[in-house]
C-alpha positions as CSV (number, residue, x, y, z in Angstrom):
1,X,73.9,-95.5,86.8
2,X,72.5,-97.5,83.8
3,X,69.7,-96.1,82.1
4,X,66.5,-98.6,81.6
5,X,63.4,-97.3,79.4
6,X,59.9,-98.4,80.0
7,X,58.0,-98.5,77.4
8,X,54.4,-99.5,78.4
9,X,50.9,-98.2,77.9
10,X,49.6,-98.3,81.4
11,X,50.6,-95.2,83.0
12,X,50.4,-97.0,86.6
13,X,52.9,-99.5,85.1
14,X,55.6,-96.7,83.8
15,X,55.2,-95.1,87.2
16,X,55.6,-98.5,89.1
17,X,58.6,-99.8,87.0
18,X,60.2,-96.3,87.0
19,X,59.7,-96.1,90.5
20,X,61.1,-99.6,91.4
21,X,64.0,-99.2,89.0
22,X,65.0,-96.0,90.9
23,X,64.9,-97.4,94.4
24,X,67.5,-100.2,92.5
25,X,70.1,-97.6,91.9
26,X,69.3,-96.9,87.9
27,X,67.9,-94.2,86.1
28,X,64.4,-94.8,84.5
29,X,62.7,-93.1,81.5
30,X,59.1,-94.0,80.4
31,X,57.4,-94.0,77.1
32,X,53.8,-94.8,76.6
33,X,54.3,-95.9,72.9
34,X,57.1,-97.2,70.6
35,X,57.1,-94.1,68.7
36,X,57.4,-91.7,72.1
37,X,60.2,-94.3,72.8
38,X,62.4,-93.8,69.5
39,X,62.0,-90.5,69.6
40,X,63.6,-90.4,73.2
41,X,66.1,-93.2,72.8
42,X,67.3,-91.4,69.6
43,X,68.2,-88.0,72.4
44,X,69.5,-90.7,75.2
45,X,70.3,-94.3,74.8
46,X,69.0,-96.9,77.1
47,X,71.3,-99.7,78.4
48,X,68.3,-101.9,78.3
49,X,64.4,-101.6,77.5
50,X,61.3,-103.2,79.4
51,X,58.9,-103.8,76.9
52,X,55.2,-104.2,77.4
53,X,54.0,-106.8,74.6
54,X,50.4,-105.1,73.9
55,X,50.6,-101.6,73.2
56,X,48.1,-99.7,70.5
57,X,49.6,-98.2,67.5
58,X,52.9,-99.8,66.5
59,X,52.7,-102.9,69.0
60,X,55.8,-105.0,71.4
61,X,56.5,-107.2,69.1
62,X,57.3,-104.2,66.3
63,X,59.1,-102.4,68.4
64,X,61.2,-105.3,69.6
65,X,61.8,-106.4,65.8
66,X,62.9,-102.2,65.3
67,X,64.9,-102.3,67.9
68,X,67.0,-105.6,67.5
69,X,67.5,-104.4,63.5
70,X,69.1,-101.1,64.8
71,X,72.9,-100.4,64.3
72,X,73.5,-100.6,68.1
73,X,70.7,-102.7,69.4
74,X,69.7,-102.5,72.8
75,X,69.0,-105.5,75.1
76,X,64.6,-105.7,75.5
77,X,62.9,-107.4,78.3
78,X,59.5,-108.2,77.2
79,X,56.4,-108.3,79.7
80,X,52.9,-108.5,79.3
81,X,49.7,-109.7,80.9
82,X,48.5,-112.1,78.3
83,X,51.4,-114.8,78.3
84,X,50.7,-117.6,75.0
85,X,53.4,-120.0,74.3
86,X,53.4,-118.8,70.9
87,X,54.0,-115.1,71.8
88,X,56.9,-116.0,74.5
89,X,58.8,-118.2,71.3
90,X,57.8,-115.1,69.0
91,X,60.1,-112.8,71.1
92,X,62.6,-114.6,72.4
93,X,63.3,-115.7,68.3
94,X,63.2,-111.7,67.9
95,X,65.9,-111.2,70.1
96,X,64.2,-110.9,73.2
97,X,66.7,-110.9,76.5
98,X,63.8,-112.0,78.4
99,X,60.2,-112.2,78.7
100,X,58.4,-111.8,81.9
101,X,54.4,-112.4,82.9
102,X,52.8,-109.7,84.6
103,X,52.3,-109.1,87.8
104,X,55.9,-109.0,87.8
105,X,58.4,-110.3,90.6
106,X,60.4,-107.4,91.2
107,X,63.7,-109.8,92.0
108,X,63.1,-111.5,88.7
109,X,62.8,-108.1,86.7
110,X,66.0,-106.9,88.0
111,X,67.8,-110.0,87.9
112,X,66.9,-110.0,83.9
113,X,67.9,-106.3,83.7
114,X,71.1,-106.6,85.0
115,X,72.0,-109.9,82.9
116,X,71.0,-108.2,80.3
117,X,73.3,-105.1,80.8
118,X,75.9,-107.7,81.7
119,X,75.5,-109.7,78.6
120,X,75.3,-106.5,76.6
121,X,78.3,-105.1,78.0
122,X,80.0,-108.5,77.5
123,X,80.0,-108.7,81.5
124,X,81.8,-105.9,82.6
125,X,78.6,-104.1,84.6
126,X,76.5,-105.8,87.2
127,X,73.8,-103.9,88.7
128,X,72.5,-106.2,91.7
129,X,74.9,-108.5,93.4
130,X,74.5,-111.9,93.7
131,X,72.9,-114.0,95.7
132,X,74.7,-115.9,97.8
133,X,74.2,-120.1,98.5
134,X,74.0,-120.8,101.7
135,X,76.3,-123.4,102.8
């Protein structure tokens, strides 16, 4: 099972995504700041991160910018509740897999999970099948 952290400030939000990322057959660790998240990922290495934008202390866009100058950079899906155009160009120069708007569509947050994996793991793992066309 791929391991996804949440890192997010709003304990209802880590319990939600950990929750949802369960019931989608991965394993889900939650952080409620960028330093309780480097301090984790540095025992156990996520496959992938969910990144809230606006977090006190060291903020999203920090973290993201840490994370993406690492040695073995993880893919980051950014979310947040106050979407700019000029934030959503900010990540995705950083390195950003994806960024989301909150409330998030679950099918949307696992499809850019597992592309992310996918992407990461130069397409060898794919978490959610695909949809099908009808014909």
């Amino acid at each position: 099972m791929p391991l996804v952290a949440v890192v997010d400030d709003e304990k209802p939000v880590r319990t939600a995504l950990r929750r949802l990322l369960r019931a989608a057959g991965m394993e889900a660790e939650a952080f409620a700041s960028g330093a309780e998240y480097f301090a984790g990922a540095a025992q156990r290495r996520p496959e992938c991160v969910v990144l809230d934008l606006h977090i006190p202390g060291m903020d999203g866009q920090q973290i993201l910018e840490r994370i993406r100058r690492s040695a073995d950079p993880v893919p980051v899906i950014v979310i947040t509740a106050h979407d700019t155009d000029e934030a959503r160009a900010r990540c995705l120069a950083a390195g950003a897999a994806a960024y989301l708007s909150k409330p998030l569509d679950d099918r949307l947050l696992l499809n850019a999970i597992s592309a992310a994996i996918g992407k990461a793991s130069g397409g060898r793992k794919q978490i959610l099948p695909s949809k099908e066309t009808p014909s």
